[in-house]
N, C-alpha and C positions, 0 to 999 in steps of 0.2 A: 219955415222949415225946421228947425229949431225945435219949436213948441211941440208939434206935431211929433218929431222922436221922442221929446220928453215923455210924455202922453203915453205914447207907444210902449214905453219903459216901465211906465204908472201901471198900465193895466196888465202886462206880461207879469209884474211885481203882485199884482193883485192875484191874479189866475193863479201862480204859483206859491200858493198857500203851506211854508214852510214852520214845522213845528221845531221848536227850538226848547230842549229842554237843559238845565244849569244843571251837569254835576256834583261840581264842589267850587267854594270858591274859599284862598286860604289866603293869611297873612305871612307875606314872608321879606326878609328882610336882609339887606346888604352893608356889612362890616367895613363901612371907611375910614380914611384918618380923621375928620370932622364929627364920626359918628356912625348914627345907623342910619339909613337910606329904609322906609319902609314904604311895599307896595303891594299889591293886590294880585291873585292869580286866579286867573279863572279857565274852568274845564269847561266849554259846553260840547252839544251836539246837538245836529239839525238834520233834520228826516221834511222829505214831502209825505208819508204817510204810503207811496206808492213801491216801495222797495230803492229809493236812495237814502243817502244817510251821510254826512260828513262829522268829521270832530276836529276842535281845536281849542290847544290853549295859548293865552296869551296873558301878561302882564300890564298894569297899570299902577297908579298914586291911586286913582279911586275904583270901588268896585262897578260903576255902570261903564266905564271907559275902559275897562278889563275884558268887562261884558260881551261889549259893544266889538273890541278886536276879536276877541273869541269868533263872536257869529261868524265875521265877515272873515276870518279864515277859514271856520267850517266852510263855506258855503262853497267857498275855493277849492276845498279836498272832498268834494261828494264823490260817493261811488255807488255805482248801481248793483244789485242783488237780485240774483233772478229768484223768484217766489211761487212756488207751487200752490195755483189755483189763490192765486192771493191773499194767502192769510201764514206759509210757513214755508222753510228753510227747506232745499229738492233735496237733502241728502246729509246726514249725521257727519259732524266736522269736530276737531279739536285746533287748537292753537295754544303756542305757550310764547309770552313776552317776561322777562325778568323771570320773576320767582312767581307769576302769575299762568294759571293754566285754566280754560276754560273749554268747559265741554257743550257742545250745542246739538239737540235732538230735534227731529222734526215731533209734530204731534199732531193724532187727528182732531179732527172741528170739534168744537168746544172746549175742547181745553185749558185755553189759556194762555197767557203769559207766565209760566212759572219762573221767573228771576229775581234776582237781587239786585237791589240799588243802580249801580251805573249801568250795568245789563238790561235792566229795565226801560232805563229812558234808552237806551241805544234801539229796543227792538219797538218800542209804542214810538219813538220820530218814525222808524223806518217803517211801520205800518204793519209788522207779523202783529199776529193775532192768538196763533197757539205753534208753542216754543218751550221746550222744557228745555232749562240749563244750568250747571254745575259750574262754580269756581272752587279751583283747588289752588292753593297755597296762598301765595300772599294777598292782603284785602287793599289793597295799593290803588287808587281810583282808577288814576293815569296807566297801571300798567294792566288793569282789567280790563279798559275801556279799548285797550291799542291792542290787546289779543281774543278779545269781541271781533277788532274789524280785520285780524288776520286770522282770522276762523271764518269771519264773511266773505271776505275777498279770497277763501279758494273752495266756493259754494261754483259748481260749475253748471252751467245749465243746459240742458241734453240736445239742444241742439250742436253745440260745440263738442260732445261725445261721439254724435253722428257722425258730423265731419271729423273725427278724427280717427274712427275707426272704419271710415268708407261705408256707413250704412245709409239707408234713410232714416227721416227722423218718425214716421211712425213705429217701423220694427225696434228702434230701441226701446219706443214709450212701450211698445205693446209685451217688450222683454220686461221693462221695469213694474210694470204692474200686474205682471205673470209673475213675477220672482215675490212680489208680496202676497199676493193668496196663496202659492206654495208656503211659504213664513206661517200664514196663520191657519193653512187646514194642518200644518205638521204638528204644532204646537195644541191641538186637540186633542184629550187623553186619549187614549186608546183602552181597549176593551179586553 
């Protein structure tokens, strides 16, 4: 009986093909009466490639057991992203943590990932594919990375708009992609 959950654990483990990408990892160090205490910090984050994505950091003495805690918190704090037609962000979002402010735009197919460093590995774990984004003010890892995932987590996805304005969910899609060809026949010079 045993074995056979093991097993069951192995292959769910295997299926669930998590990409885990390192941040930063820094030397930091604690002032005692003996001395100084030095240990390891490490950022990661962990994406299935399908629109989840967790982060975390944690402490160690050496850098793979830093590592090592990081993941296994990420994997603890994943949170799901709804993703439009699987490749980008339903709707243009901001978030600000500390002195860190980042802006997230949807963008059409082919595109790209257009981000910087922790931005980067945040949206290639969680699997966008075209993402145009701006950070404004401080280049802080930890606090770019944590207003990355409070710009994603109020990414809402339209069926929860449905219900919550009493409609069906086709008439909002058929609203939301009315209101974008309106957007791009306006923006056509005129004569």
């Amino acid at each position: 009986m045993v074995r056979a959950n093991e097993n069951s654990k192995k292959t769910k483990e295997a299926q669930e093909q998590l990409i885990e990408k390192l941040v930063s990892v820094r030397r930091v160090t604690k002032v005692v009466k003996g001395g100084k205490n030095m240990r390891f910090s490490a950022l990661v984050v962990i994406g299935d490639g399908k629109g989840r994505v967790g982060v975390a950091s944690a402490k160690a003495r050496e850098v793979p057991d830093a590592v090592k805690k990081a993941s296994a918190k990420a994997k603890r704090s994943m949170i799901r992203v709804s993703l439009k037609e699987g490749r980008t962000i339903r709707h243009d979002v901001s978030a600000r943590v500390g002195a860190g402010h980042v802006f997230l735009r949807t963008a059409p197919a082919g595109t790209g990932v257009i981000a910087g460093g922790p931005m980067r590995a945040v949206f290639e774990a969680m699997g966008v594919q075209d993402i145009v984004s701006k950070s404004v003010g401080s280049g802080n890892y930890h606090n770019m990375v944590r207003a990355t995932f409070a710009a994603l987590r109020s990414v809402v996805p339209p069926k929860y708009v449905a219900a919550k304005l009493g409609k069906k969910l086709p008439d909002v899609l058929a609203r939301l992609n009315s209101g974008k060809e309106q957007a791009v026949v306006s923006e056509e010079p005129k004569d």
